[in-house]
Backbone bond lengths (Angstrom), bond angles and torsions (degrees), N, CA, C in turn:
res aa  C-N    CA-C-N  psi(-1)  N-CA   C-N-CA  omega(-1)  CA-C   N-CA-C  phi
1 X - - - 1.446 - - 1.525 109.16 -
2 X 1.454 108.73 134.05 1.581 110.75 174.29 1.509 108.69 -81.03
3 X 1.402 109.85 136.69 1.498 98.34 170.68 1.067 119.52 -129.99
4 X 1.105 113.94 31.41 1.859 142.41 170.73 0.901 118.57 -69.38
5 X 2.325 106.61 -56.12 0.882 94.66 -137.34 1.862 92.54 -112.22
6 X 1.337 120.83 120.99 1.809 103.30 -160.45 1.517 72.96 -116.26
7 X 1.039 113.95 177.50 1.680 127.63 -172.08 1.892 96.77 -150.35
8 X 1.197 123.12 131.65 1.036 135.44 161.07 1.592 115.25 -66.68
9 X 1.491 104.27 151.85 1.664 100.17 -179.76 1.786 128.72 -56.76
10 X 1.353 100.48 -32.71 1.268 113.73 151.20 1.422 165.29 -28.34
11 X 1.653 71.64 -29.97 1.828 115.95 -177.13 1.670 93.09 -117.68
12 X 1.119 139.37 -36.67 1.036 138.60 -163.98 1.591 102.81 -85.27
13 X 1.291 123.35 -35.31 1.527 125.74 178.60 1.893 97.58 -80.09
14 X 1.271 119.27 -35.82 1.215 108.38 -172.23 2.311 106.17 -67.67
15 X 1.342 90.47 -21.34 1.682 93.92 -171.00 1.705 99.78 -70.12
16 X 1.623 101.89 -56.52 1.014 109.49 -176.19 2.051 114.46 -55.17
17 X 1.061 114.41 -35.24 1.982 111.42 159.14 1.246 102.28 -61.25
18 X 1.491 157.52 -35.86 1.235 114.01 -157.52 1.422 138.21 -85.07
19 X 1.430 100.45 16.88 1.626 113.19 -177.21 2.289 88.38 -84.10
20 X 1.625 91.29 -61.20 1.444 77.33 177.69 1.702 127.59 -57.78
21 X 1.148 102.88 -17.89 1.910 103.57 -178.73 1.671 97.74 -75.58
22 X 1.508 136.33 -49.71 1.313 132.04 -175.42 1.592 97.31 -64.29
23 X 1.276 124.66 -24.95 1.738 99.05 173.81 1.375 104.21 -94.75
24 X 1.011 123.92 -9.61 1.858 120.81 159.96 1.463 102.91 -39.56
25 X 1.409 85.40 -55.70 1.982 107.27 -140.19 1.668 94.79 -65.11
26 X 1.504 96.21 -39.79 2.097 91.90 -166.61 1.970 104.89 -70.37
27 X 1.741 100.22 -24.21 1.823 111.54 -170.07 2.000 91.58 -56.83
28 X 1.362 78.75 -53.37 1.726 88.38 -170.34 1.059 117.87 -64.12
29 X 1.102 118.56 17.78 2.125 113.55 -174.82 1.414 97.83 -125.48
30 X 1.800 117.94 0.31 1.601 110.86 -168.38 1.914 82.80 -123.32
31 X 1.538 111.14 -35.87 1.754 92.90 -169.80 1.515 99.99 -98.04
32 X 1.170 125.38 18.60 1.455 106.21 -167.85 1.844 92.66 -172.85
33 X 1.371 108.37 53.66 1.768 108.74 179.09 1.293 118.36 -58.98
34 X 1.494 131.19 -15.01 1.630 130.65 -169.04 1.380 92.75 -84.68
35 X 1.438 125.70 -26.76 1.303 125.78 -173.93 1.571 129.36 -43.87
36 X 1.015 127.71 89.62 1.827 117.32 -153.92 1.879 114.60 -60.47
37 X 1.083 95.06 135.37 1.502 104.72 -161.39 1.673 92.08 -104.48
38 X 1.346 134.86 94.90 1.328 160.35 -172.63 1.284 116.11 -140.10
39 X 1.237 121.61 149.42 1.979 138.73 142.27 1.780 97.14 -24.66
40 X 1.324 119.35 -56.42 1.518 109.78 -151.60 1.873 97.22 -71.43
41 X 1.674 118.31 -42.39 1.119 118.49 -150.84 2.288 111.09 -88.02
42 X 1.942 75.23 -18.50 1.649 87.16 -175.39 1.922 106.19 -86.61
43 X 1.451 107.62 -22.22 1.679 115.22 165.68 2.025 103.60 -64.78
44 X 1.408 126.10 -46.54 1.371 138.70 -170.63 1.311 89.88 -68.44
45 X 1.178 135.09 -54.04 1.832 131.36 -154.29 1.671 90.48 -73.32
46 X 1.605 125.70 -50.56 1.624 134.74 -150.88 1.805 84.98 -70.37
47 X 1.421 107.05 -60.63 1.689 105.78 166.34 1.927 107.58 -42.05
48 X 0.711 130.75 -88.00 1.679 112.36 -177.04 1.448 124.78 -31.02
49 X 1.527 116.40 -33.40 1.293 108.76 -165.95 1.734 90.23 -74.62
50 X 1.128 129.11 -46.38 1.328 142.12 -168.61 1.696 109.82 -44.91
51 X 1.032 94.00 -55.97 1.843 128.87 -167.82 1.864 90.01 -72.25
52 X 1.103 129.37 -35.29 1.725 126.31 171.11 1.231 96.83 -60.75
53 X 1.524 120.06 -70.94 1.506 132.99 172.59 1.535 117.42 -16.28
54 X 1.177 104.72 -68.34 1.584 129.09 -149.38 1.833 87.57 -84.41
55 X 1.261 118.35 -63.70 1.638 123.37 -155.12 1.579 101.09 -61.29
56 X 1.178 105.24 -60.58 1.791 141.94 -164.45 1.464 115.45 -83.12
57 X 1.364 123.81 -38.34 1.423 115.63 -172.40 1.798 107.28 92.70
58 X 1.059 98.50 -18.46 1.819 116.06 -155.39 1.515 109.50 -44.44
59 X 1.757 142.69 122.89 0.873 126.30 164.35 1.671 150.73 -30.16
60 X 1.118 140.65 -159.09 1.324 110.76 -177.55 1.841 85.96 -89.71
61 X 1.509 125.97 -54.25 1.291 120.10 -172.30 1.374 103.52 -35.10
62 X 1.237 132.40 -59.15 1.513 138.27 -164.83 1.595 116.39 -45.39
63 X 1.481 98.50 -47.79 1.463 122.82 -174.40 1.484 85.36 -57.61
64 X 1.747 139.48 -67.42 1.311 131.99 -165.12 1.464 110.51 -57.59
65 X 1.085 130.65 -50.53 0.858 107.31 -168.53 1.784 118.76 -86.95
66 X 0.849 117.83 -30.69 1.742 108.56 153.53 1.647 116.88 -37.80
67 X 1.149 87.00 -58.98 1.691 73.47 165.93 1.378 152.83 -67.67
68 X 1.385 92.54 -47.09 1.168 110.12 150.99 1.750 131.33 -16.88
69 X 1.017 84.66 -55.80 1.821 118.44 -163.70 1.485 104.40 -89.72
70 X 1.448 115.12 -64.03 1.235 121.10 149.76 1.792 121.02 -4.80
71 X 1.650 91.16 -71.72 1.866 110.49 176.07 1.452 111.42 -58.19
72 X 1.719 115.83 -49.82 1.446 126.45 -170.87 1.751 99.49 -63.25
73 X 0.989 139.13 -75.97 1.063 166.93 -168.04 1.837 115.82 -70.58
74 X 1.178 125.80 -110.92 1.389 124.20 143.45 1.181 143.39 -138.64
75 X 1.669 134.78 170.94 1.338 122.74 -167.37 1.203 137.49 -91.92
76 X 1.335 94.68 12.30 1.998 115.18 179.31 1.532 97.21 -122.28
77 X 1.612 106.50 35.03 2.201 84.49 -169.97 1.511 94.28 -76.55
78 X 1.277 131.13 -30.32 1.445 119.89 -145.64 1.999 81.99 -87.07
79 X 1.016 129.98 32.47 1.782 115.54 134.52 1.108 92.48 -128.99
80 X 1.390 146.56 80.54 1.635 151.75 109.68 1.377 108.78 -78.75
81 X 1.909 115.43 113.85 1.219 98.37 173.03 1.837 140.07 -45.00
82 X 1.212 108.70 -5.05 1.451 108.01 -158.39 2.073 84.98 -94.74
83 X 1.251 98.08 -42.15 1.894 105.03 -178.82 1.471 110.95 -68.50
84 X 1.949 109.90 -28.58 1.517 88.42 154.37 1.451 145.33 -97.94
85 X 1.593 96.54 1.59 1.436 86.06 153.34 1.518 145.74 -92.25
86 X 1.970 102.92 4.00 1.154 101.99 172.32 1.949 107.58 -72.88
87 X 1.408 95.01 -33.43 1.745 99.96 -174.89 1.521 115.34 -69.20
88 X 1.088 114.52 -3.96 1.475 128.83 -172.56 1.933 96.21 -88.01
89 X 1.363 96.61 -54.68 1.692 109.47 -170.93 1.913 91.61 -67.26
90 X 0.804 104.21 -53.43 1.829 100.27 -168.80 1.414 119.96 -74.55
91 X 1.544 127.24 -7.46 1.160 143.18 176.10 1.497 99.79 -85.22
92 X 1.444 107.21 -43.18 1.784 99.53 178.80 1.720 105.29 -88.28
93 X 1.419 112.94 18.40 1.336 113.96 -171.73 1.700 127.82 56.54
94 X 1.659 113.75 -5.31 0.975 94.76 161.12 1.402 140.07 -89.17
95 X 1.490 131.23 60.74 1.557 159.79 148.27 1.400 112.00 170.86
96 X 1.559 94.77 175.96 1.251 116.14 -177.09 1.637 135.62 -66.38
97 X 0.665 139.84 116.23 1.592 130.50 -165.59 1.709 94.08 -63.64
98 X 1.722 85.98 -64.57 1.932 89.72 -166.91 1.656 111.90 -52.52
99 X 1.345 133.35 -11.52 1.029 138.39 -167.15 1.530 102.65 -71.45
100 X 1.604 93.84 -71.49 1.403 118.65 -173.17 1.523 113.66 -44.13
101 X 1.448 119.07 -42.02 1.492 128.08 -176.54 1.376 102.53 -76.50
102 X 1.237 112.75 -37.68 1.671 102.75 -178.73 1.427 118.49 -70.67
103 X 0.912 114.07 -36.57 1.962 138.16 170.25 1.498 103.04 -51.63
104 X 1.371 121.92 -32.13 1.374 135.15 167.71 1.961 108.52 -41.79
105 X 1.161 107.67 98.28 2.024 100.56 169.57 1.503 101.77 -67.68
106 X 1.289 104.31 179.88 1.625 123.36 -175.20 1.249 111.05 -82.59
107 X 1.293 116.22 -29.53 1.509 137.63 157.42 2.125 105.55 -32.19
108 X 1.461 75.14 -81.55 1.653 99.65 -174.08 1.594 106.25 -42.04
109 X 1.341 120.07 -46.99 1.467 126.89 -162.92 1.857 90.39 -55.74
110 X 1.688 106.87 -60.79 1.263 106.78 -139.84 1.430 101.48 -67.22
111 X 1.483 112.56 -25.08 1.801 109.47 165.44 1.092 115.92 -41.95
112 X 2.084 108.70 -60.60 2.010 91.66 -164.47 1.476 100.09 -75.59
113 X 1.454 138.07 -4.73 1.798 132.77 -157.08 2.083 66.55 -82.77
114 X 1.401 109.58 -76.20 1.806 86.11 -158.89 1.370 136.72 -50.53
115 X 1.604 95.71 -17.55 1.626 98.98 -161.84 1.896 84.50 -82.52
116 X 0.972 124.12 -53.21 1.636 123.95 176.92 2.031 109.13 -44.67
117 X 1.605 114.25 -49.49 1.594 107.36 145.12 1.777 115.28 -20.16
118 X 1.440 94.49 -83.57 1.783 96.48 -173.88 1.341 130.25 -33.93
119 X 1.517 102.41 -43.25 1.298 117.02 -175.48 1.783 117.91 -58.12
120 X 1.332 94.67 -37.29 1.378 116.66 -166.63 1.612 99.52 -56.50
């Protein structure tokens, strides 16, 4: 037994994401390739999956695709009113997060991507 090496829970939830962050990481290199695949952007994505977790309650699927989308799209979406009321409905489990975002047209995206612009 090592007894060096103790890991805080912190570290232990981050070990336990990285099976889901490497299927982030491969989703994001086929829907979103300009996306820079780095230390800085793969620490920001492991922070989102966490931040679904922690804010939302959100399952592990949920956590991907917020993020996901989040990365594709932008990194403050989950305060766009329309993104919090899908997380609002899927936190109390009544619907799907991934549903709702996919149901999203290209139309729809580029509204909340500018109106989240403005905000900035």
């Amino acid at each position: 037994m090592i007894h060096w090496l103790e890991l805080t829970r912190i570290q232990w939830a981050t070990i336990d994401r990285f099976a889901t962050l490497n299927q982030s990481l491969r989703r994001l290199a086929m829907i979103a390739p300009d996306w820079p695949q780095n230390e800085a952007h793969w620490r920001w994505l492991d922070n989102m999956l966490r931040h679904g977790q922690e804010a939302f309650g959100l399952s592990v699927e949920h956590q991907q695709y917020l993020a996901e989308r989040a990365a594709q799209y932008h990194p403050a979406l989950e305060t766009h009113p329309v993104i919090q009321k899908f997380l609002t409905q899927a936190s109390q489990g009544n619907s799907s997060l991934a549903s709702h975002l996919d149901q999203l047209t290209d139309a729809e995206w580029k509204i909340i991507v500018s109106e989240l612009e403005e905000q900035a």
